[in-house]
Each structure stands twice: as C-alpha cells, then as structure tokens.
MIROTI-611502 format. One record per residue (C-alpha): residue in three letters; x, y, z. Coordinates in steps of 0.02 Angstrom, whole numbers, plus 50000, padded with zeros to 5 digits. Layout:
! residues N
ALAXYZ...
//
This chain:
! residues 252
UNK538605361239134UNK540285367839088UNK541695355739025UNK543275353938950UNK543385353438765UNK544425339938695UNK544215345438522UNK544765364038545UNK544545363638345UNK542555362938374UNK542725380238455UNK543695388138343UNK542685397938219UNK542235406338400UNK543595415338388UNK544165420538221UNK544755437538195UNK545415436338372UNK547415440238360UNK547765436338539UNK549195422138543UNK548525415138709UNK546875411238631UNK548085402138510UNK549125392638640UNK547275385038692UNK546805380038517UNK548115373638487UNK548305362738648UNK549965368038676UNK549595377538839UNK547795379338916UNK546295374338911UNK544705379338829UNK542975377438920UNK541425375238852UNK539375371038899UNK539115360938720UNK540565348638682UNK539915346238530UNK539255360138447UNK540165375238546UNK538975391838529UNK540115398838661UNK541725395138730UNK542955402238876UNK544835400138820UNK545725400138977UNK547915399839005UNK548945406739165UNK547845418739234UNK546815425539065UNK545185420839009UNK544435424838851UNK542515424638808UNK542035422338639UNK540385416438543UNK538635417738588UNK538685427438751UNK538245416038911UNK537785419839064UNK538465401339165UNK540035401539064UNK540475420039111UNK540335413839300UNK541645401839277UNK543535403739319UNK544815393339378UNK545285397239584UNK546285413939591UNK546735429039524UNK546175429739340UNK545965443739208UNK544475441739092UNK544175447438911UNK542555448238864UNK542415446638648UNK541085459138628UNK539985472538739UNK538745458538780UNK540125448338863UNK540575462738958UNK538885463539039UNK538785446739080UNK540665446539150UNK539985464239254UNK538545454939318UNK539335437439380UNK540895447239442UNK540265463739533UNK541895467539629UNK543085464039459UNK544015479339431UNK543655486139239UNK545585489439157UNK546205495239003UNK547535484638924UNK548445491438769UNK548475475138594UNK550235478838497UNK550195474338327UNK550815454738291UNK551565460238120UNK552975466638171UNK554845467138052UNK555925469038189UNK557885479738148UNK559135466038202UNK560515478038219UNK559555489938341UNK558885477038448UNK560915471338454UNK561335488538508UNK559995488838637UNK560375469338727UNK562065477638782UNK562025478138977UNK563085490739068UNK564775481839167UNK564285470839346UNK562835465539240UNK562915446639158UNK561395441339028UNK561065424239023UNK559875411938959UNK558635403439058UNK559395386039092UNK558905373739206UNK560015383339363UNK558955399139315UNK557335390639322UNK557625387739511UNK558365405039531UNK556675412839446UNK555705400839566UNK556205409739724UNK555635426439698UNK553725435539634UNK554525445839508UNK555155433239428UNK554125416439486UNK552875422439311UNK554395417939197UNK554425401839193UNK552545397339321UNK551265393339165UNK552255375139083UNK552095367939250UNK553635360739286UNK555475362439252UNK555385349439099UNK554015357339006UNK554915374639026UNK556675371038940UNK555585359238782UNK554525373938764UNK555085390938836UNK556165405738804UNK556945415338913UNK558435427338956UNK558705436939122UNK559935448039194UNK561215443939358UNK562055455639449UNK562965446439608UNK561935429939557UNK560315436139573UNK559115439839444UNK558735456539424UNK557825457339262UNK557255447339139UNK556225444039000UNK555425425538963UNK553815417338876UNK552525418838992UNK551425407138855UNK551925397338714UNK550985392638536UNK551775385338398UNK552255399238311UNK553035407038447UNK552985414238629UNK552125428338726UNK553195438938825UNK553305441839003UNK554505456339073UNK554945461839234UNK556345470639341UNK556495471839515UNK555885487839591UNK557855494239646UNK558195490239472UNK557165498339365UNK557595514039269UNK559055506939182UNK558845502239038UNK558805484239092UNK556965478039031UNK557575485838867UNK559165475538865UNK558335458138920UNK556985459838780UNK558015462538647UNK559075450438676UNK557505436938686UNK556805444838538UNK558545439238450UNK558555422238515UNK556725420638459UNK557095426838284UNK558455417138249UNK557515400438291UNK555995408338171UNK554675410738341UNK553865426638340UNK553805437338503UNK552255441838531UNK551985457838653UNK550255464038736UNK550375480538852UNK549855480239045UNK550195500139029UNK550755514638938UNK552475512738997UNK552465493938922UNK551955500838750UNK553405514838761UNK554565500238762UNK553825490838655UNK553795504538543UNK555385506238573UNK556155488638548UNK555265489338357UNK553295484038395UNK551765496538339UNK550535499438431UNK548595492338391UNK547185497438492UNK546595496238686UNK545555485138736UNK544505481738922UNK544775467339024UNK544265462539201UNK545245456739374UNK544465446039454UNK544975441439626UNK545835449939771UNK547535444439754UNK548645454739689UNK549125458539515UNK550845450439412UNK550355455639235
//
C-alpha cells in the first residue's frame, strides 16, 4: 500500500547524488510530499511537488502507478524506473528536459545590465496585489500556484514580474522553494515575447535572491530555456528523460 512518509529523512539515502532542488523541497518538508510502500524502511520512494514526480530506490512496479490527479511529469532515477513508468503509463509522452548546473557564480554587474526594461515597462516585486494579478491568468497562475495560498507565498516565495498598462506581462517567480533557495519559474505572454523581457525579469530575481543568500536554481523545459540561462550566467549539465502524464496541457 502506498503512504505518506512522515519521516522524509528515512528516504533519503534514496536519493543521494540526486541534484534536483525539488527532490530537496520534499526532504526537507518545506514543499511536497514524499510517498512511499514501507514507512519504515523505504527501499523505494516517489518524491512528489507541483506537478513533478521523482522515482528513486529499488525500482517498483505499484509505486510507479501512483500520481496525484492531473497533469504530472515523471522522472524515473534509473533505466529500470523508466520501464516501469513506460509500462503503468502507456500514453505518457517520453521528453527530454535539459539539468543546468546548481554551482553557478553568478556576474552581479551583468545581470544589473540585463534587469533594465525598455520605457512603458514597470518591474515589480510580487506583493500581495500581484499575487491576485498572477491568479487571473495561465501564464502566470504557475508563479505563485504550488504554496497554496496567498500567506504561504509572501513567507516563502520570490518573485518579480513585469507590467505594462497593469497587466503582467512577464515574470519570473519560485515555482518551488527549499531552504536554501528557490526554483525558478519563467514565462511571458505570447504577444510579448521576443523582447528581451524573460531576460530582464530573471535577472532581476536572481539579484533579489542573491542578496538575501537563496540560490536560484534553474532546470530547462527546452533549448531556448538553456540559451537564456546560459545567458543570464548558468552552465549547462546534461539532459535527462522525463514523462507527461495526463492529457491536460503542459505549463512547464
């Protein structure tokens, strides 16, 4: 039977060498949840937060079944995990995600250059005003949707978005958070895009992170994500597969 695990520290030596920050979040019990079939003594264990699951440990068949209700994209540890994910999930669409290096010594005075936003364009951090605004549209609903509640969001979140006319039309925010710091979520409205606005909002929370001592963590959804990464200061680490699991439609 699977359950909750209470004491994420049981699972984990499951996941060691793992240098995913969401996987963090769940150990950590800041955010998410972690799911096991032995409460106590975990041979396998599903770390699960927003929409991402994580497989790690002694590949099993029951626990790669399980996922919360909707859309979810699963991360298998190993080959073996990837059969059993294939097997329990024969529709999941098999994507390649792109890791970026967590190491990263960021130039200040670049990423200073690079917040500027052109004129009609106002950045501003996400208060409690923006955390309605961000509410009311899909682009940007992923900002601030994983801490649950408005509360939660301004203790524990980051975020910075871009307004032109009062709406948001970019912004950058912690889609997760772990102790150490936040994982970031970026998006720009499709009539947006193509100006340099991502760019700008990222810096600019990459700034605000630094100077509290959080580290921004970045993982790829495409090649165009690691440009800008890339470009804002982060290396590159290796690709990895995941699957999507459901047929609503993708945020991340």
């Amino acid at each position: 039977m699977i359950c909750e695990l209470n004491d994420t520290s049981k699972a984990a030596r499951l996941f060691d060498g793992w240098e995913e920050t969401l996987i963090t979040s769940c150990l950590q019990q800041v955010m998410g949840r972690i799911f096991v079939t032995d409460t106590e003594h975990p041979g396998s264990a599903l770390a699960f937060v927003g929409c991402f699951g994580f497989f790690a440990g002694e590949p099993d068949r029951e626990l790669a079944g399980y996922r919360p209700e909707g859309f979810a994209i699963l991360t298998p540890q190993n080959d073996a995990w990837a059969k059993l994910i294939e097997e329990a999930w024969p529709d999941a669409k098999k994507v390649t995600r792109y890791a970026i290096k967590k190491d990263t010594v960021f130039d200040k005075a670049k990423l200073k250059k690079l917040a500027a936003v052109p004129e009609g364009y106002e950045l501003r951090r996400i208060d409690a005003g923006i955390y309605d605004l961000c509410l009311q549209d899909p682009v940007t609903y992923d900002f601030v949707s994983c801490f649950g509640n408005k509360q939660r969001y301004l203790e524990l979140g980051r975020g910075m978005v871009i307004l032109k006319g009062g709406k948001i039309v970019s912004g950058a925010s912690s889609y997760t958070r772990y102790r150490e710091g936040i994982e970031i979520e970026v998006d720009t409205v499709p009539e947006e895009r193509g100006k340099g606005l991502a760019t700008a909002v990222c810096a600019a929370l990459i700034l605000g992170c630094l100077q509290e001592g959080l580290y921004p963590s970045w993982d790829a959804q495409n090649l165009t994500s690691v440009h800008m990464a890339q470009k804002l200061g982060y290396e590159f680490s290796h690709e990895y597969t995941v699957y999507e699991v459901s047929s609503e439609e993708r945020t991340h």
